[in-house]
FIMARNU-171556 format. One line per 8 residues: number of its first residue (from 1); their letters; for each residue x, y, z of C-alpha. Coordinates in steps of 0.02 Angstrom, whole numbers, padded with zeros to 5 digits. Layout:
NUM = A = X:Y:Z | ...
% end
This chain:
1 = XXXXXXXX = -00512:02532:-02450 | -00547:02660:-02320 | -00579:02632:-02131 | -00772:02647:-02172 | -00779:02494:-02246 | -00694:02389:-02131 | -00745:02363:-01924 | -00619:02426:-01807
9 = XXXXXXXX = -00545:02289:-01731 | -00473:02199:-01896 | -00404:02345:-01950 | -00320:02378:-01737 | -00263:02212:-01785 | -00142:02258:-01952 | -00093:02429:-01895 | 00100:02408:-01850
17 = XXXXXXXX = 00092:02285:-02007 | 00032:02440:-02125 | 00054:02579:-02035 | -00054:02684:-02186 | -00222:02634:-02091 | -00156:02770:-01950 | -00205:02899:-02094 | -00370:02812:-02128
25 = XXXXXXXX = -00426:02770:-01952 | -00496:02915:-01843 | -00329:02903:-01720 | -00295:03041:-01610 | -00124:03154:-01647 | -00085:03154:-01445 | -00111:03036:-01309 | -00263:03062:-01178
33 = XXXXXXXX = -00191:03041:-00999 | -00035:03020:-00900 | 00011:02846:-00908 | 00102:02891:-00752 | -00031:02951:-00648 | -00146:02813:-00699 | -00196:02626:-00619 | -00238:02480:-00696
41 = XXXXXXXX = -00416:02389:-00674 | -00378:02222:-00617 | -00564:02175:-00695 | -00507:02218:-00857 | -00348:02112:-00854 | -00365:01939:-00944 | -00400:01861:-01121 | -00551:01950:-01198
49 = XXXXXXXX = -00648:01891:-01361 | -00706:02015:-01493 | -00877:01974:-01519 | -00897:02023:-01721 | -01053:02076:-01817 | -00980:01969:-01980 | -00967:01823:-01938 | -00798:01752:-01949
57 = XXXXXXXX = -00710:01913:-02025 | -00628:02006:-01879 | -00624:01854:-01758 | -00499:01866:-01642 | -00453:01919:-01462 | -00353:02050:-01341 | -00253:02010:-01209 | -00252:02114:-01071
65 = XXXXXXXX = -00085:02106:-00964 | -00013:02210:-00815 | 00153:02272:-00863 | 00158:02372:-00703 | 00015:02453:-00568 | -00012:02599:-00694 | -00014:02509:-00881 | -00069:02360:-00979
73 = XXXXXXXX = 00033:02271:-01120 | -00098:02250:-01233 | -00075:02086:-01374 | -00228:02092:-01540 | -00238:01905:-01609 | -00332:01886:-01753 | -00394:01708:-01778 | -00346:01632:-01944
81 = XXXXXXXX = -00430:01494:-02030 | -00318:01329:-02130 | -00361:01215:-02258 | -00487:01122:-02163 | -00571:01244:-02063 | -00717:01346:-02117 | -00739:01504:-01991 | -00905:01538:-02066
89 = XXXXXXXX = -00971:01381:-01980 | -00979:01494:-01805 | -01052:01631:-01744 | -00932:01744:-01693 | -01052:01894:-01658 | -01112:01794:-01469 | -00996:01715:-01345 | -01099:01540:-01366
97 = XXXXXXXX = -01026:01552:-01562 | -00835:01543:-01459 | -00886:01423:-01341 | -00948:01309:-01511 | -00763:01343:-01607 | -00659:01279:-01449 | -00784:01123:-01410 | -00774:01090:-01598
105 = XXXXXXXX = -00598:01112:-01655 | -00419:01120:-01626 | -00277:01234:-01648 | -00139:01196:-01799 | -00078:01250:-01945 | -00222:01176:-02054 | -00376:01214:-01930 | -00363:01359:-01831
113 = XXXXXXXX = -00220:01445:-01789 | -00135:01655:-01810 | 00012:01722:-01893 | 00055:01860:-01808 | 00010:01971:-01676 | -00020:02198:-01627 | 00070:02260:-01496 | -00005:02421:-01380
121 = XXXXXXXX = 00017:02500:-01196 | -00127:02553:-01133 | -00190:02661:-00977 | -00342:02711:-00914 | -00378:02904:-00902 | -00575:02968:-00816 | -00603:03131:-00887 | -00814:03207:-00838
129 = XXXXXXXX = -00837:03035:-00747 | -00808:02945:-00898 | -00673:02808:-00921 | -00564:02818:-01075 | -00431:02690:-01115 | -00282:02745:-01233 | -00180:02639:-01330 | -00002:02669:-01395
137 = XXXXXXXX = 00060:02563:-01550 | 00208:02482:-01502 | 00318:02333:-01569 | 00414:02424:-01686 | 00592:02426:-01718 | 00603:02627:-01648 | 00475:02608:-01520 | 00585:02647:-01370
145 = XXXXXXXX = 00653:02814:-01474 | 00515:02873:-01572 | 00366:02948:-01524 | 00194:02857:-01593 | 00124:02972:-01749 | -00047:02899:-01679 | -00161:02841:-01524 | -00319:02758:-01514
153 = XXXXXXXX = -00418:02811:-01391 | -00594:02716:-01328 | -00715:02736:-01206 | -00747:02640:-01110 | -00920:02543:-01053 | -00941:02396:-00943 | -01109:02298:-00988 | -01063:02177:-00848
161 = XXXXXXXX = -00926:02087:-00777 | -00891:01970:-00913 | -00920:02107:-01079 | -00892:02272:-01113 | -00899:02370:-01261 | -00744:02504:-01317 | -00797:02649:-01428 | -00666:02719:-01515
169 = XXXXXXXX = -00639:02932:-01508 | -00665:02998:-01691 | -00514:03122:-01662 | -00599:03177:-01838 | -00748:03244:-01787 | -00808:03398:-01772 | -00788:03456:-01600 | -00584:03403:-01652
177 = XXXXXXXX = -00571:03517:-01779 | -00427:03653:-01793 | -00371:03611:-01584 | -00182:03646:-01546 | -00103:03450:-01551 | -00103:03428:-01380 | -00138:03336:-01237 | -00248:03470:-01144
185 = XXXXXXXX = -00330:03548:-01284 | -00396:03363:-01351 | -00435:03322:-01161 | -00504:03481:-01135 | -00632:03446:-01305 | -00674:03261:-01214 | -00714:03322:-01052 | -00850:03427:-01147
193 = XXXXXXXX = -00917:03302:-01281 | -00886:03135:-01170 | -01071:03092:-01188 | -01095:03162:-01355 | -01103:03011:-01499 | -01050:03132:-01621 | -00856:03104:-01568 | -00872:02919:-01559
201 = XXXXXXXX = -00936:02885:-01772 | -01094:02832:-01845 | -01168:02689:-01817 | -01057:02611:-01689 | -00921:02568:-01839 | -00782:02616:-01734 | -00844:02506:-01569 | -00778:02365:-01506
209 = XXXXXXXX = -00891:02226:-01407 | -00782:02112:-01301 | -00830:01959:-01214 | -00718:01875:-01057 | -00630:01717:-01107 | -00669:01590:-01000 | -00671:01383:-00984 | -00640:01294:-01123
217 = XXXXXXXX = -00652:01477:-01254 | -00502:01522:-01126 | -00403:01377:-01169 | -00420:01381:-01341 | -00376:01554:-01375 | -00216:01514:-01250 | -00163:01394:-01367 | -00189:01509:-01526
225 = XXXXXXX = -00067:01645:-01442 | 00047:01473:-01400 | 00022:01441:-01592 | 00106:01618:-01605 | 00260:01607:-01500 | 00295:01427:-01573 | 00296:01475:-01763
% end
C-alpha cells in the first residue's frame, strides 16, 4: 500500500515502527531550518486532536511539548479501539465528534485506549513570510548518533486559536527535482514555491487538520497517553 492511499497522519503515526513508509511518504532528504536559531510558539504548545476525514481511522492526537525555548518534543497517539468499543460510533472529522467520545466513554484496555506512541523534535523555520514546522523522527535506538534518513516538513496555517491545519512539503514534486541534498538548495526551492499548492500534493492528502484539546476532550486524551506510560 502506498502513501496515496492512506491520510498522513496514520501513516506519521507508524513511521519509527516501519521505517519503509519514509520511502513511500513525500519526506524531505534534509532538514528546513536551524533548530538552533529558532523559537518555539507558546500557542502551539499543548494536546492537539487530529480532526480525520474517515471517521474513526486515523483518530488520534499530538502533543506538543517545550523541550527547550527553540524546540518541541513532539508525541503522535493514535487512538485504539477494544472489544467493546466501536470508534465508528463518533465523528472524528469535527471537534464536537471528540467532545461526544470523552462524555461517552472511558479509557482501558477493552474501550479505548493506545499501544504505542511516534516520537519527533520539531522547530519552527519562516521562510517568504511563511511558517514551516519540521519534524525529526526520533525514538530510535541510534537517534543520538545517527543522522535521520528523513524529515517531514509542514506548513503551517492557523485557522484560529483553537485549529490549525499542517500541510505537509511534497519534497517529490516538481520544483524538488534534481536539487543538491541540502539545506539551502531545498530552502532556497521553498522560499520560491511557498504559496504554490503544487509542493504541498493533490487534494490536501498530505494535510493535517488539528483541533485544541480542551475540557473534558483534554482529559480524556491525558488519560490515553497515561494508558501509554502504564502498559
Amino acid at each position: 500500500m502506498t502513501s496515496r492511499s492512506r491520510t498522513l497522519s496514520g501513516v506519521a503515526l507508524m513511521l519509527l515502527i516501519i521505517p519503509i513508509f519514509a520511502g513511500l511518504l513525500a519526506c524531505m532528504p534534509v532538514p528546513i531550518g536551524d533548530p538552533e536559531r529558532s523559537r518555539i510558539d507558546p500557542d502551539m504548545t499543548g494536546i492537539w486532536a487530529i480532526l480525520e476525514n474517515n471517521s474513526g481511522s486515523d483518530a488520534g492526537f499530538y502533543i506538543f511539548e517545550p523541550y527547550d525555548k527553540r524546540t518541541w518534543l513532539i508525541t503522535g497517539i493514535g487512538l485504539q479501539q477494544g472489544d467493546l468499543a466501536d470508534l465508528n460510533k463518533y465523528d472524528l472529522s469535527t471537534y464536537g465528534g471528540y467532545e461526544k467520545l470523552a462524555t461517552s466513554e472511558k479509557v482501558s484496555a477493552d474501550n479505548f485506549y493506545s499501544d504505542g506512541v511516534a516520537l519527533y523534535k520539531g522547530w519552527l523555520t519562516k521562510l517568504a513570510g511563511e511558517q514551516f514546522f519540521t519534524w525529526e523522527p526520533k525514538g530510535k535506538v541510534d537517534a543520538l548518533t545517527d543522522d535521520p534518513e528523513f524529515w517531514m516538513v509542514f506548513h503551517v496555517s492557523k485557522e484560529n486559536e483553537k485549529t490549525m491545519v499542517l500541510r505537509m512539503v511534497d519534497g517529490e514534486s516538481e520544483p524538488f527535482k534534481d536539487l543538491d541534498k541540502t539545506r539551502r538548495a531545498y530552502e532556497r526551492v521553498l522560499k520560491k514555491h511557498a504559496k504554490d499548492p503544487e509542493i504541498y500534493g493533490a487534494d490536501d492528502e498530505y494535510q493535517i487538520r488539528l483541533a485544541r484539546a480542551e475540557g473534558p476532550v483534554l482529559s480524556f486524551l491525558e488519560d490515553v497517553a497515561d494508558f501509554v506510560i502504564e502498559e
